[in-house]
C-alpha positions, 0 to 999 in steps of 0.5 A: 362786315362786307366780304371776305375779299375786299382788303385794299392795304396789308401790314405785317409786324414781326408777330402781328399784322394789319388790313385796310378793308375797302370801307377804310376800316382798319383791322388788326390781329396777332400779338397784342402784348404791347397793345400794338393791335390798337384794340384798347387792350392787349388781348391777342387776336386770332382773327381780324377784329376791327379798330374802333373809331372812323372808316377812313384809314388809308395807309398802315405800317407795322414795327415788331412791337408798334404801328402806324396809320394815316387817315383820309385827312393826312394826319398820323396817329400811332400805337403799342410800344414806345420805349425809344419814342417810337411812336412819336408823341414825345413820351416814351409811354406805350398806348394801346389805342391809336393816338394823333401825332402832332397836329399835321395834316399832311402825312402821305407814307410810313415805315415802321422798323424794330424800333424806329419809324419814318414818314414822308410828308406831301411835299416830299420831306422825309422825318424820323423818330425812335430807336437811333443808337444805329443811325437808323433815323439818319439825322446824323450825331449820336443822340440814342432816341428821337421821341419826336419826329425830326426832319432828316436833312433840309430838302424835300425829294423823297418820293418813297421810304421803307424800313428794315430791322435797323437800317432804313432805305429811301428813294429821292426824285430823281430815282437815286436809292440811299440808305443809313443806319446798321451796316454790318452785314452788308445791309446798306449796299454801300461796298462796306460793313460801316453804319452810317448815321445820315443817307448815303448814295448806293450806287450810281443808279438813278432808276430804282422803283421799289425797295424793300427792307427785311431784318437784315437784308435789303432788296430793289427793283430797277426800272426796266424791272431786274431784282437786285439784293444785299446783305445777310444771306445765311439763308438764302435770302437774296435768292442768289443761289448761295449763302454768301453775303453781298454789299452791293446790291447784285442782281438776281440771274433767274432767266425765266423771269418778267419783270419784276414789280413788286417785293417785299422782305421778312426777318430771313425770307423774301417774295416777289410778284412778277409783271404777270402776277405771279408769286415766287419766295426764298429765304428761310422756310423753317415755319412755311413762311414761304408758302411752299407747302414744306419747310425747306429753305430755299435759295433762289426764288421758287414759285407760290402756288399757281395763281397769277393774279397776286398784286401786293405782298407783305413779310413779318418775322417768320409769315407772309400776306398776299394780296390777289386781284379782287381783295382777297388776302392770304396768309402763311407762315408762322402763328404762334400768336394768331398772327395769320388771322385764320381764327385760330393759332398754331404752330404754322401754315405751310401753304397760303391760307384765305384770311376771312374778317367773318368768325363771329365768335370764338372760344378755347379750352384748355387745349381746344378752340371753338369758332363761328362763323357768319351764317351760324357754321360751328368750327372746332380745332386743337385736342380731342381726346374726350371728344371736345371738337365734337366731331364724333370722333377723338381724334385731333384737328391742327385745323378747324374742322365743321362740327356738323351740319348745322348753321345757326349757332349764335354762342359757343363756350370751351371748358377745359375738355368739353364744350357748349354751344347755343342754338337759335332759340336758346338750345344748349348743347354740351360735348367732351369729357363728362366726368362729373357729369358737367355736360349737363346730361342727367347722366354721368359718362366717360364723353360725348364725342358729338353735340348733345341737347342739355335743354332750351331757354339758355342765353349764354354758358361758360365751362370751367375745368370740371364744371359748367355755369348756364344763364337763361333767358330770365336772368336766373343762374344754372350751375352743374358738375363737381362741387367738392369745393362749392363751385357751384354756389348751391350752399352744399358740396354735391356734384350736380349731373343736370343745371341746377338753379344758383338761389341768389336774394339780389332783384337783379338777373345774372348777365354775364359769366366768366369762369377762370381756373377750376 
């Protein structure tokens, strides 16, 4: 699985987010409602979980709903939503694994916006597709979606694209900056509030090196390295010291800083890393997004931690990824939907986080969750009023906390306040509400607020809401707790405080369990 610090690359949609690791594996976590994690499914992801298929990913892009990769051979391949053709394979059929767009082989970047999408090829000629009631893919005319890509205008000077919400932003050879699409708060940097369906020129300069595109807002960093923004500013998201909206780009007066060298733009926050590594954010902070430790907004750009060794950012909707020197990848911000890839989700992190590819498995109860990590370390998190974290105590954890000392757990599973994890060897445990007796303890009591030995020879355990289901090693099929309704399939309504064995006629042994509602 490598280290925990070997990420090369980082994406970050509105509510999910993508890494390139140093083998050219490409993993993905967050939202997976419209299959845009390239899974296979639409499970959401708490944690890094690796797309299947070959190792050789070597640029990725994310839209609020879509994504987009490059391999190694220059061919293109998308996924998730595609109501407007975002994806650009013609159909306006979602797809929850990556698919080849085209038979070109010569893809070089991509950029994904809300619904819309870009990419440049290797000569330098720059395509479009999706969402166009805006302009946003800036082929001119009125047509309102784009299910192929298309080339905007005839030349080949694109050295580099970005998106934001719905406006797109371009920088040609020749260091001249351009933008289309929606304009009404400023966003473009044309001195208007007009769309515009084809690129125009932003100012004179001929020296821009970087850009960037959030909702609503854009920013650019000129050669000699002073940071310029525009647009939306309700927030203080242009880090000018005011809420005032600009549209043109102006630039940032923050005396203290080096150059600037790189920036990226969120739904209403900004960061940046300055020439000697260091990391500063502004804007909106109302889920940490900024990684200030608090949820103060901020209105010129102020500091992140201490570290001077940050070398890429990225910006979602309401969360943050950075990049440091050596791979190490931290995440902060809004997790509603796992979005941060610690594991587990939550509300939010205030403060940068190390995102670890590492746990090996996972569980949730009702309101509870349960990791492992590589080694064996059980994590628990989320409510404990009966005990289920299994720390000894019943108190709450809004983060994952060790469940003792032991290293060499190989499975956990969550009930709906209890849980149950297996030891090397086949060791189940059982902790949490006992009610019932569905710890599986032969005795009944209130909870277990610590890990207790239900018996040996277990593969694999599952827990419902007032029972609990066992296999062992021999395929036969356990099952313990309340029976009022014949959940446990022993032909009675008796509850069970110790696993019982389920007699089933069939030769084949149990090897899965899944329990769902009670």
């Amino acid at each position: 699985m490598g280290t925990t610090s070997d990420w090369v690359a980082v994406a970050v949609g509105d509510v999910h987010s993508l890494g390139i690791r140093a083998d050219g594996s490409l993993w993905a976590w967050g939202d997976n409602s419209q299959g845009q994690l390239g899974l296979g499914n639409n499970d959401e992801q708490h944690a890094p979980a690796r797309i299947p298929g070959p190792s050789d990913w070597v640029a990725v892009a994310t839209g609020y709903y879509h994504s987009l990769g490059i391999r190694a051979d220059g061919s293109l391949y998308a996924w998730g939503a595609n109501s407007s053709g975002q994806l650009g394979l013609g159909t306006s059929e979602g797809h929850n694994t990556p698919q080849q767009v085209g038979s070109d082989t010569d893809w070089v970047a991509v950029a994904a916006g809300q619904s819309h999408s870009l990419g440049r090829r290797a000569g330098g000629s720059l395509y479009a597709w999706g969402y166009n009631v805006l302009g946003q893919l800036g082929l001119g005319g009125s047509i309102g979606t784009q299910t192929t890509p298309a080339q905007v205008g005839s030349d080949s000077n694109w050295v580099a694209v970005t998106a934001g919400g719905n406006h797109s932003l371009g920088r040609r050879a020749d260091g001249t900056l351009w933008a289309w699409g929606a304009n009404s708060l400023g966003e473009l940097g044309l001195g208007t509030t007009a769309s515009q369906n084809t690129p125009q020129q932003v100012g004179s300069g001929m020296d821009w090196v970087a850009v960037a595109g959030g909702s609503r807002h854009s920013l650019g960093i000129r050669a000699d390295g002073p940071l310029y923004a525009w647009g939306y500013n309700g927030y203080g998201q242009l880090g000018l010291g005011d809420n005032t909206i600009r549209l043109i780009p102006t630039r940032l007066a923050l005396g203290l800083v080096l150059a600037w060298v790189a920036v990226a733009a969120g739904a209403n926050h900004s960061l940046a890393i300055q020439a000697n590594g260091t990391l500063w954010a502004w804007g909106r902070n109302n889920y940490g997004q900024l990684g200030l430790g608090n949820t103060t907004d901020r209105h010129v750009p102020t500091r992140v931690g201490t570290y001077s060794d940050w070398v890429a950012v990225a910006a979602g909707g309401y969360h943050s990824l950075g990049l440091r020197a050596g791979g190490t990848l931290a995440a902060w911000g809004s997790n509603g939907s796992g979005q941060l890839g610690l594991g587990y989700f939550g509300s939010f992190e205030k403060l940068p986080c190390e995102v670890s590819p590492g746990w090996v498995a996972a569980a949730g109860g009702a309101d509870h969750s349960l990791g492992i990590m590589p080694g064996g370390s059980l994590y628990a998190w989320g409510n404990n009023y009966t005990g289920q974290l299994g720390l000894g105590t019943t108190t709450g954890q809004n983060t994952p906390q060790p469940v003792g000392s032991s290293t060499g757990w190989v499975a956990v599973a969550g009930g709906a306040d209890h849980s149950l994890g297996i030891m090397p060897g086949g060791s189940l445990y059982a902790w949490g509400n006992n009610g019932n007796g569905k710890l599986g303890l032969g005795y009944y009591s209130s909870y277990e607020p610590s890990p207790q030995l239900v018996g040996t020879g277990w593969v694999t355990a599952a827990g419902g809401r007032f029972h609990s289901l066992g296999l062992k090693a021999d395929g036969s099929l356990h099952a313990w707790g309340y029976n009022g309704d014949g959940q446990l399939g022993l032909a009675d309504t008796l509850t069970r405080k110790t696993p019982t064995r389920v007699p089933f006629p069939g030769p084949l042994p149990w090897i899965h369990l899944l329990l769902l509602g009670n």
